[in-house]
PASEBA-1860 file (N, C-alpha, C; in nm, 3 decimals):
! residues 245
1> XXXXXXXX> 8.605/8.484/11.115/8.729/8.540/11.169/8.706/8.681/11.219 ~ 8.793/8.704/11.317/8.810/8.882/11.325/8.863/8.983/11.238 ~ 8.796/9.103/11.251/8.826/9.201/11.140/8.993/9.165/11.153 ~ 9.027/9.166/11.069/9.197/9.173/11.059/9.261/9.327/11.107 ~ 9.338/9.293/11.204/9.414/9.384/11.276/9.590/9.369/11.249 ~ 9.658/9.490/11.221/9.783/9.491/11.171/9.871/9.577/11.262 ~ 10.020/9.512/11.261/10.094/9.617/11.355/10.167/9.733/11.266 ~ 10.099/9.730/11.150/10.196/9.842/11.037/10.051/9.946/11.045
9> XXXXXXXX> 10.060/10.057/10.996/10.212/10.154/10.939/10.221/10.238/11.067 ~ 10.158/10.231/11.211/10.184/10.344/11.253/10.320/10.250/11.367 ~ 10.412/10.331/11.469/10.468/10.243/11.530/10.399/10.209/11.661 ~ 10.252/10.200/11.692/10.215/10.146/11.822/10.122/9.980/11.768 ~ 10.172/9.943/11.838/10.127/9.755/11.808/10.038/9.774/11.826 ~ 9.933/9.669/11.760/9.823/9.620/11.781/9.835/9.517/11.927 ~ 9.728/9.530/11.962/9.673/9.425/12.077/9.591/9.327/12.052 ~ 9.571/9.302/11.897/9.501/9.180/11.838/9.571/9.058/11.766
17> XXXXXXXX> 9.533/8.991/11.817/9.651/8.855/11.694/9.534/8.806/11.597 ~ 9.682/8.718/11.544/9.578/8.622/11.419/9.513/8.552/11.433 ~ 9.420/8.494/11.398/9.332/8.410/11.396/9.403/8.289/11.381 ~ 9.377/8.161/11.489/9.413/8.046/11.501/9.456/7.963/11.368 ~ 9.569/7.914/11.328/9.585/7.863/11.180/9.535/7.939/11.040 ~ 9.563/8.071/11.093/9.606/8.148/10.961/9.732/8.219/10.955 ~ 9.798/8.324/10.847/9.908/8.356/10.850/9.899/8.497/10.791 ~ 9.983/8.596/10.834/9.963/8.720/10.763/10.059/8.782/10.748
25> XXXXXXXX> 10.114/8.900/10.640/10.218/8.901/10.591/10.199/9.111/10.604 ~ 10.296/9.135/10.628/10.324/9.301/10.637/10.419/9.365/10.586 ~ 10.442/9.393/10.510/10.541/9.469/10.444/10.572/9.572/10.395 ~ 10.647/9.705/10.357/10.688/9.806/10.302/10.743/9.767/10.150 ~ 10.651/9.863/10.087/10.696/9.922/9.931/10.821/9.989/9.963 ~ 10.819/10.092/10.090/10.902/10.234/10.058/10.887/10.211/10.248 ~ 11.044/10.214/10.269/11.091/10.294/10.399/11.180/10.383/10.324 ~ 11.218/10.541/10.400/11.280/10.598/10.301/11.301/10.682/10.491
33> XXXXXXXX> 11.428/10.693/10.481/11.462/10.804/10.626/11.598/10.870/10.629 ~ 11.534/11.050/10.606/11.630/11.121/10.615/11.670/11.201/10.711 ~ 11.792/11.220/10.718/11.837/11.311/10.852/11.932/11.409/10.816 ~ 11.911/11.534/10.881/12.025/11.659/10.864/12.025/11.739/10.985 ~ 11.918/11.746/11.036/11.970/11.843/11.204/11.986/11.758/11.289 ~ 12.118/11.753/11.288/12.192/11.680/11.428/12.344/11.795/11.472 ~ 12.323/11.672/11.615/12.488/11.803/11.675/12.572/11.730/11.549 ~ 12.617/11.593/11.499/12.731/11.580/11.456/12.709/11.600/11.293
41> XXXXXXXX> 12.690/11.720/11.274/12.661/11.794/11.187/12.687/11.700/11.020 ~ 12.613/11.579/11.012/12.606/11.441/10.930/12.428/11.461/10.874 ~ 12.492/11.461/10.745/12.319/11.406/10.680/12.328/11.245/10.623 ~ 12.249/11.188/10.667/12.228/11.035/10.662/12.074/11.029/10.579 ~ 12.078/10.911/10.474/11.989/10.892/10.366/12.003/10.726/10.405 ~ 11.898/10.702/10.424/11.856/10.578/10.471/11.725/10.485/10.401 ~ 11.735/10.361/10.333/11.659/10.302/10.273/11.611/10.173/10.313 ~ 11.510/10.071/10.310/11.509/9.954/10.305/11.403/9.913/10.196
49> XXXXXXXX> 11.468/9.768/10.130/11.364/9.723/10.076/11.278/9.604/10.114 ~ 11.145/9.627/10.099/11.058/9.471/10.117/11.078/9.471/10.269 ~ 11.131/9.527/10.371/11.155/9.485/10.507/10.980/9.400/10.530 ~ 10.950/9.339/10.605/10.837/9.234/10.636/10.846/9.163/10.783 ~ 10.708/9.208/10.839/10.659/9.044/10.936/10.606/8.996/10.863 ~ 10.611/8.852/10.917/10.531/8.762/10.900/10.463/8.695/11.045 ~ 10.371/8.681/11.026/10.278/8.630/11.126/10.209/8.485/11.147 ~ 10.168/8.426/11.198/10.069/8.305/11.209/10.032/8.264/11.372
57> XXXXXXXX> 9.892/8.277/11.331/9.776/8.260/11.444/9.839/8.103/11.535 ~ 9.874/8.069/11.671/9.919/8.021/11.707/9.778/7.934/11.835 ~ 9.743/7.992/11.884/9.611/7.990/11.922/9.509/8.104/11.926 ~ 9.389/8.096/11.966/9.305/8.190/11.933/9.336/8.321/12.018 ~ 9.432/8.321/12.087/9.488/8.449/12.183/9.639/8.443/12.151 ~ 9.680/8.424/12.057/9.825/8.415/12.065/9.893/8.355/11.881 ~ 10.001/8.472/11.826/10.039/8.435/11.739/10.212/8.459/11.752 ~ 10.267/8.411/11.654/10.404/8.386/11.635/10.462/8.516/11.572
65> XXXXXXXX> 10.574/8.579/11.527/10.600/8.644/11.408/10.784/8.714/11.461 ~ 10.764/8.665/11.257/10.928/8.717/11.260/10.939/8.857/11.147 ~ 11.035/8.894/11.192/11.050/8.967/11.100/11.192/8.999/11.052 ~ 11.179/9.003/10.898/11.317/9.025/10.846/11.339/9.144/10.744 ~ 11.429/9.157/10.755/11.509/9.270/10.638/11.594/9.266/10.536 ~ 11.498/9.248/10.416/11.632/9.177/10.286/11.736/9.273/10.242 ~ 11.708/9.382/10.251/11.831/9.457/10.212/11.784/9.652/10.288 ~ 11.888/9.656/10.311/11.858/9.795/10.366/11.984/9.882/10.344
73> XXXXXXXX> 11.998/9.978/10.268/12.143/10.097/10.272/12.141/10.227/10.345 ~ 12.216/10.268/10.416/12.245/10.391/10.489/12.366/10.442/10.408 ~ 12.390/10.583/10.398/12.468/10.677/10.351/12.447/10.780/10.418 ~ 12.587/10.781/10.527/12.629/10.886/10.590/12.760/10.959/10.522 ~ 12.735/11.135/10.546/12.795/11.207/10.475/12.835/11.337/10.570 ~ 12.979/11.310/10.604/13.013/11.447/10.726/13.046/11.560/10.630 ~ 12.925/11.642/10.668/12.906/11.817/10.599/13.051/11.852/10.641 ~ 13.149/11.838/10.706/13.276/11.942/10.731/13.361/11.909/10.624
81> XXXXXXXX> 13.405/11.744/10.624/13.434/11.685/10.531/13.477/11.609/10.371 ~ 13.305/11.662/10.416/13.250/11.574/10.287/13.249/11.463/10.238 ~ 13.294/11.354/10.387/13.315/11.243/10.334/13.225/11.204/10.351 ~ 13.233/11.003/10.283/13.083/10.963/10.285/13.136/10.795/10.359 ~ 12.977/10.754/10.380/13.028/10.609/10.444/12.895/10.578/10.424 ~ 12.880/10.416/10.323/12.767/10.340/10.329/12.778/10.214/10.369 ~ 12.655/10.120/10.437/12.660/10.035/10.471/12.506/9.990/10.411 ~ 12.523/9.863/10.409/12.369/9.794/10.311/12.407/9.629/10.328
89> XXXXXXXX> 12.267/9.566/10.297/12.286/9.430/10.330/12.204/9.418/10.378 ~ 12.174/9.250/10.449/12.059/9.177/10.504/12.103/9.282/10.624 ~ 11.936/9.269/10.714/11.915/9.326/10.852/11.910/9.198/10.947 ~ 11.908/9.296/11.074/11.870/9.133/11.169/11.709/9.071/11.165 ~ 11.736/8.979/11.216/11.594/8.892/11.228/11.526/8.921/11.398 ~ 11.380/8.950/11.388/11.333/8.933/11.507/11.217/8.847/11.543 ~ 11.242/8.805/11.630/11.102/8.686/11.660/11.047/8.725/11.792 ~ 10.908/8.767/11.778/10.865/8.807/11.855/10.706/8.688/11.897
97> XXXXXXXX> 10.655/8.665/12.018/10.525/8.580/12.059/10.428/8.700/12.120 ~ 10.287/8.759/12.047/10.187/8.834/12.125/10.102/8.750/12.150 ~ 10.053/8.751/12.253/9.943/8.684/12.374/9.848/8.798/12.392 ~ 9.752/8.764/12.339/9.646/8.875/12.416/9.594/8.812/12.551 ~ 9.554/8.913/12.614/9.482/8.892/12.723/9.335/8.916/12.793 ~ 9.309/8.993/12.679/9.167/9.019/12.692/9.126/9.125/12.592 ~ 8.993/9.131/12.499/8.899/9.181/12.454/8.990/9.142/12.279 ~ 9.033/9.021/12.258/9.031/9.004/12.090/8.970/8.966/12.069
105> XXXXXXXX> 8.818/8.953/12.095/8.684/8.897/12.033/8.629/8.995/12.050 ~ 8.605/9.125/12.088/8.504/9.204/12.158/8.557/9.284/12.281 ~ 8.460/9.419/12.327/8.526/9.474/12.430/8.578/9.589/12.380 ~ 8.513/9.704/12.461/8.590/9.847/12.506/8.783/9.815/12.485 ~ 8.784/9.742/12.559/8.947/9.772/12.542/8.988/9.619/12.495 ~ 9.143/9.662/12.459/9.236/9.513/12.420/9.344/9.543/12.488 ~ 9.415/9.432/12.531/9.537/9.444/12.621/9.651/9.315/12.551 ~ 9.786/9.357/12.563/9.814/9.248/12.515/9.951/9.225/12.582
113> XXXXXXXX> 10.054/9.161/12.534/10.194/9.140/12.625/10.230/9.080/12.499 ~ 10.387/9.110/12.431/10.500/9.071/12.322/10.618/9.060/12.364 ~ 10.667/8.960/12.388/10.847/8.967/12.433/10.893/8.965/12.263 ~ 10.989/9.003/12.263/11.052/8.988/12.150/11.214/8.961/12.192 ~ 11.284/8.909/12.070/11.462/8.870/12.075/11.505/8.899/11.927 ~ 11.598/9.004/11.891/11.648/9.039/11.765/11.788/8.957/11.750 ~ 11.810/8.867/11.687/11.944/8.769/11.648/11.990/8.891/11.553 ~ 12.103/8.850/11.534/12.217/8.923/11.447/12.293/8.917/11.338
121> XXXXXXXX> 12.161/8.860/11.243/12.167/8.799/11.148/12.242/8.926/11.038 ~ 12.259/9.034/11.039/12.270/9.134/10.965/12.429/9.140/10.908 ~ 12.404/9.181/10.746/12.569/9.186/10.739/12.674/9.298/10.802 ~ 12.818/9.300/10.759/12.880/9.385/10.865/12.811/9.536/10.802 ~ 12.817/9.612/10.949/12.828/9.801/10.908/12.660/9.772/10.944 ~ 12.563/9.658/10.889/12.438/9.673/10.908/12.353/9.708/11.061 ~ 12.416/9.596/11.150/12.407/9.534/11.275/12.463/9.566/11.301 ~ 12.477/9.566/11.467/12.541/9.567/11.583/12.610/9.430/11.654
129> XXXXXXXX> 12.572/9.296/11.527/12.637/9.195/11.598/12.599/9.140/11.742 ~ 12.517/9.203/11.785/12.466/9.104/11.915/12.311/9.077/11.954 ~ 12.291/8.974/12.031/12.149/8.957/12.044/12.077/9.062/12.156 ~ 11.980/9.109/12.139/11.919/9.181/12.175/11.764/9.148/12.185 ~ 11.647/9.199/12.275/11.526/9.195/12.296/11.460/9.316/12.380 ~ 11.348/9.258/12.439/11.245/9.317/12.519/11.097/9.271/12.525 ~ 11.050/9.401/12.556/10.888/9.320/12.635/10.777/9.455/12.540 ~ 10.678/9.423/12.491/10.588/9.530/12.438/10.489/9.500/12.464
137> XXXXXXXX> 10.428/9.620/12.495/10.299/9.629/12.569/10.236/9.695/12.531 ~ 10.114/9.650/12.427/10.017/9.742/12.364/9.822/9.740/12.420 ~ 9.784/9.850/12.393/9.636/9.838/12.494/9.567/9.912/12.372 ~ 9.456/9.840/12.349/9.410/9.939/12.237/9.219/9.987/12.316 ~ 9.186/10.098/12.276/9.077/10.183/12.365/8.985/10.229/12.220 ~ 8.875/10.163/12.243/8.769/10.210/12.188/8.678/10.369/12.253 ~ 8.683/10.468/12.137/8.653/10.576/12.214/8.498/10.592/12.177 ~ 8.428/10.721/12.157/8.276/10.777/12.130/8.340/10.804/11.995
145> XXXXXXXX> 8.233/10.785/11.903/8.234/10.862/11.768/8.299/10.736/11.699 ~ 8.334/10.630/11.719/8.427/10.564/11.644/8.556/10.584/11.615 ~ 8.596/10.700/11.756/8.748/10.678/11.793/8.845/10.593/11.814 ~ 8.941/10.557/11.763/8.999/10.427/11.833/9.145/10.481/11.896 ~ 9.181/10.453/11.973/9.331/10.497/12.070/9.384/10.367/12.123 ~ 9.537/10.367/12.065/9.597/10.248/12.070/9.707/10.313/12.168 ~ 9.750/10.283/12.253/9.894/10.299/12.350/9.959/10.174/12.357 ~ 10.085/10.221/12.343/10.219/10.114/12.398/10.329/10.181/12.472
153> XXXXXXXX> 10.344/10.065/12.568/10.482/10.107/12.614/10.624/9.959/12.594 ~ 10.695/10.004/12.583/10.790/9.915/12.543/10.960/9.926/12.626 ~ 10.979/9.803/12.664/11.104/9.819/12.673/11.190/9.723/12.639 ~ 11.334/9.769/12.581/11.389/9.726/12.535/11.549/9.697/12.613 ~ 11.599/9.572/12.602/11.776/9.582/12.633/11.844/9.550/12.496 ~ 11.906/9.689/12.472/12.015/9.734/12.337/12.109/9.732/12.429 ~ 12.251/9.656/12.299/12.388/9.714/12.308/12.410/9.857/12.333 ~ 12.537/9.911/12.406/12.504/10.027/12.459/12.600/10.101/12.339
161> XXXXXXXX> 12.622/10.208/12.367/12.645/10.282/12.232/12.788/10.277/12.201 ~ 12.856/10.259/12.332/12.994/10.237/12.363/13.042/10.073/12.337 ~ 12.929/9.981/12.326/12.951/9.848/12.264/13.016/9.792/12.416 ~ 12.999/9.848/12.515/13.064/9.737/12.622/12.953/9.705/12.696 ~ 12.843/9.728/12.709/12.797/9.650/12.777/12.566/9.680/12.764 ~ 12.500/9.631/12.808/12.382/9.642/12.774/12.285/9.760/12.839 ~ 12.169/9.815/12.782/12.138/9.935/12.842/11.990/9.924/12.815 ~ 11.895/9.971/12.870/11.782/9.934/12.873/11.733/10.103/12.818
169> XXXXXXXX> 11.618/10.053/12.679/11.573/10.236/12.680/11.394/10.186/12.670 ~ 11.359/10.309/12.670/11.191/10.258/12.713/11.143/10.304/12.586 ~ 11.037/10.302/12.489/10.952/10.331/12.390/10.816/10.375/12.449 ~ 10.745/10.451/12.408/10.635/10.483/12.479/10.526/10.572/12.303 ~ 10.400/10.546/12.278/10.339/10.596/12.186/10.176/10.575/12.215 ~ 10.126/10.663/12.145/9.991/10.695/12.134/9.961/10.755/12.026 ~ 9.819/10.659/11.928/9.777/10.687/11.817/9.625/10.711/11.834 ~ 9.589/10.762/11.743/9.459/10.769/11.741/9.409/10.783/11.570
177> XXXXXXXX> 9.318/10.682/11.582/9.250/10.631/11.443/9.105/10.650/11.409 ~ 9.076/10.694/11.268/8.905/10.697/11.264/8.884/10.668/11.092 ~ 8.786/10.616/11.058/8.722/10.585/10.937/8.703/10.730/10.879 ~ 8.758/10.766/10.754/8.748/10.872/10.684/8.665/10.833/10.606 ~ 8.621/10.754/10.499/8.525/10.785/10.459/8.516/10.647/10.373 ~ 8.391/10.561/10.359/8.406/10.374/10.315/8.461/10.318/10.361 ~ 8.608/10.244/10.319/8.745/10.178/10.366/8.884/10.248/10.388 ~ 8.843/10.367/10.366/8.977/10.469/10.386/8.990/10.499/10.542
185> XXXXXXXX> 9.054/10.496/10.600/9.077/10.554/10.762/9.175/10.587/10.758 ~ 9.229/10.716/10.872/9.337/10.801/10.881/9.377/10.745/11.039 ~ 9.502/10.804/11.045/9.577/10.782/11.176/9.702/10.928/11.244 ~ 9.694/10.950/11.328/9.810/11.038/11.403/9.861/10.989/11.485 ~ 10.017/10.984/11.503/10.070/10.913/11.633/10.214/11.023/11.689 ~ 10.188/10.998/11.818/10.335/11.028/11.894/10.400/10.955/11.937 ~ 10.578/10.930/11.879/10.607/10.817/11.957/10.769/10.880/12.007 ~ 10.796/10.814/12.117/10.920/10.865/12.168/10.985/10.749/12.215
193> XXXXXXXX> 11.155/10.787/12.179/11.212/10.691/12.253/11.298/10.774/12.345 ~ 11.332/10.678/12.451/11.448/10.731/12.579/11.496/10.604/12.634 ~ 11.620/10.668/12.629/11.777/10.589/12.668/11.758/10.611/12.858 ~ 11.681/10.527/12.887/11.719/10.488/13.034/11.839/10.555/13.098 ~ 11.960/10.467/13.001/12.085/10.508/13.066/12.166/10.629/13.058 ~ 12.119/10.719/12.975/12.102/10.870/12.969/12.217/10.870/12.819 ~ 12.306/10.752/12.781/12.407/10.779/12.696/12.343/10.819/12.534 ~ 12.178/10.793/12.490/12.150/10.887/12.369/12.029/11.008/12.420
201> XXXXXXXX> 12.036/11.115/12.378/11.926/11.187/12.402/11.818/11.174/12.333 ~ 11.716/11.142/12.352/11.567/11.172/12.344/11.472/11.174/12.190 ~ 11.435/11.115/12.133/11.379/11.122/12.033/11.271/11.116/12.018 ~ 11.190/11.188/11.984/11.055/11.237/11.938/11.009/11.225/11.822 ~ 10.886/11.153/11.784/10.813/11.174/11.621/10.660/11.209/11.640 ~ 10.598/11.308/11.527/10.511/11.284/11.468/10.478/11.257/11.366 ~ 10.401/11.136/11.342/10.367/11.081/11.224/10.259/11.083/11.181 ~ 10.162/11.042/11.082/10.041/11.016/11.040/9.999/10.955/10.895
209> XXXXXXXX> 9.894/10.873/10.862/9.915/10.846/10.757/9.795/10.752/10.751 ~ 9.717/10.689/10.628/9.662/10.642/10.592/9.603/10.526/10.554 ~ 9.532/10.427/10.603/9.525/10.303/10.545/9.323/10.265/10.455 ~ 9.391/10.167/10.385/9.282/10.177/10.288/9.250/10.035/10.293 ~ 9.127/9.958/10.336/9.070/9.801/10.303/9.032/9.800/10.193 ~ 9.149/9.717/10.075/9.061/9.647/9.957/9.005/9.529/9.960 ~ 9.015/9.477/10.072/8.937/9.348/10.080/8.947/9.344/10.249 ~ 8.872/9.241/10.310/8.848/9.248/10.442/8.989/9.138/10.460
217> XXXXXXXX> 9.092/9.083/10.365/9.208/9.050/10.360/9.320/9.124/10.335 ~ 9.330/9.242/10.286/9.383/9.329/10.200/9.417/9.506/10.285 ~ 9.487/9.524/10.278/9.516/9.654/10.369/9.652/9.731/10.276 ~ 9.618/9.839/10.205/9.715/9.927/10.175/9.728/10.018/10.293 ~ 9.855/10.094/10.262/9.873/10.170/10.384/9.989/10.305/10.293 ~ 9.991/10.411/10.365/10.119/10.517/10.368/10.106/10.582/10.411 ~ 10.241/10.659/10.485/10.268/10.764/10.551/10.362/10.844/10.593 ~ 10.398/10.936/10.651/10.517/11.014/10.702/10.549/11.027/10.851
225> XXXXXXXX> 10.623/11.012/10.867/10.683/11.082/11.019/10.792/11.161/11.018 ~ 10.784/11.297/11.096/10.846/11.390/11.111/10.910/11.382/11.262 ~ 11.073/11.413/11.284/11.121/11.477/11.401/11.145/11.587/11.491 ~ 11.083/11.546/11.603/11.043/11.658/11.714/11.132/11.700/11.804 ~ 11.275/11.617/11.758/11.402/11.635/11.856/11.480/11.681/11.759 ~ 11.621/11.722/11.799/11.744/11.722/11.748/11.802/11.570/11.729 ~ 11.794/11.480/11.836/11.853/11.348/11.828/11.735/11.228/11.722 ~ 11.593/11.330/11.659/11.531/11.198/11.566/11.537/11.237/11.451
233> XXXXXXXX> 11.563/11.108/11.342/11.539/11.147/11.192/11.481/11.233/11.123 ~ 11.476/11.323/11.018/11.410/11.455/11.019/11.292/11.420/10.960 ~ 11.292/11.326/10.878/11.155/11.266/10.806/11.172/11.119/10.749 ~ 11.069/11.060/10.731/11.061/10.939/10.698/10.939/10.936/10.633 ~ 10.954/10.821/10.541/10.790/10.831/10.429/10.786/10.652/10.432 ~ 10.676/10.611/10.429/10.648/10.430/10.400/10.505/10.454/10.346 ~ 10.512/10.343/10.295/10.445/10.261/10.218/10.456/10.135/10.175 ~ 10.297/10.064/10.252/10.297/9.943/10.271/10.157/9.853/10.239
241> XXXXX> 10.174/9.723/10.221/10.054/9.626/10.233/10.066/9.524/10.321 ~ 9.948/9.479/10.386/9.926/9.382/10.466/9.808/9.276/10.408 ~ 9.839/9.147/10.420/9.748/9.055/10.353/9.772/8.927/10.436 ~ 9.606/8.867/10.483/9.575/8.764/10.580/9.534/8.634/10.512 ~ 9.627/8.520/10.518/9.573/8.407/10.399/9.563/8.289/10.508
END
């Protein structure tokens, strides 16, 4: 099989799938995301548990994967106020198909193509109640030194913020990865989102964080991301495992 390749912990996809009739599983110990500098002067404490893909090798260029969210709580709290408002419950479901297109056996570069469709499986206050998708596009670049540089660009059609009608925003990131030292390797990423339709402003992260091979099946992972805007979360911490059976 191929070294096992994972789309966790940083947010730029892999451009590698599973191996033909196997299955692999990704998940978070710890999403944890807090927020306090915003205009609508609200600190929001945000959790999920166990959130997970699941994966399976579909052909040798192409795997399946869904992903779900068993329980997740937000607690928003207006500083003028002081009031509070939580919402928690199942998340939505997404099913997404990656197709590679070239270099998942080998090769300077990997290229790949993911449509994805998010159903609205989520309880109320969780979701937005409607179906939603897009297209992801990840390229991963073998550098000198045993650099590795993964880019994606992504776009997405979300409900618009006003709930009447659909709005397209683009995702765009770049990581860069290297073997620290045995099975330990580190990672840095920039990732941004933008609202096409101009109705959210601009969100910016830097993140970085760590993954560790205990087995050439086996992948611990953790890390942080910090916000580079006024409109992104101020920090976020995960911690996760990935395992190929």
């Amino acid at each position: 099989m191929r070294d096992m390749s994972t789309d966790r912990p940083d947010t730029t996809e892999s451009a590698y799938t599973v191996d033909a009739g196997h299955f692999q599983i990704e998940l978070s110990y710890l999403d944890y995301a807090y927020d306090y500098n915003n205009k609508d002067s609200q600190t929001t404490r945000a959790f999920a548990v166990a959130p997970m893909l699941l994966k399976v090798g579909l052909l040798n260029n192409m795997d399946l994967q869904i992903g779900i969210d068993p329980y997740t709580r937000e607690k928003t709290t207006d500083r003028a106020t002081d009031l509070s408002e939580t919402n928690e419950g199942f998340g939505d479901t997404v099913v997404r198909l990656k197709t590679n297109l070239w270099g998942n056996d080998g090769g300077k570069t990997a290229f790949a193509l993911m449509p994805f469709i998010k159903f609205p499986t989520a309880s109320r206050g969780v979701g937005n109640g409607h179906i939603e998708g897009g297209l992801i596009v990840p390229l991963a670049i073998q550098l000198p030194n045993e650099f590795a540089l993964g880019l994606m660009a992504e776009l997405d059609i979300n409900r618009s913020e006003d709930d009447d009608n659909y709005a397209v925003d683009f995702v765009h990131t770049a990581t860069i990865s290297h073997t620290l030292f045995g099975d330990l390797g580190g990672y840095i990423e920039y990732a941004g989102f933008q609202s096409l339709s101009g109705e959210e402003d601009y969100r910016g992260y830097f993140d970085a964080g760590l993954t560790y091979g205990l087995t050439s099946d086996i992948q611990l992972d953790a890390g942080a991301r910090a916000g580079l805007t006024e409109a992104a979360e101020d920090l976020g911490l995960f911690a996760g495992i990935s395992l190929r059976l």
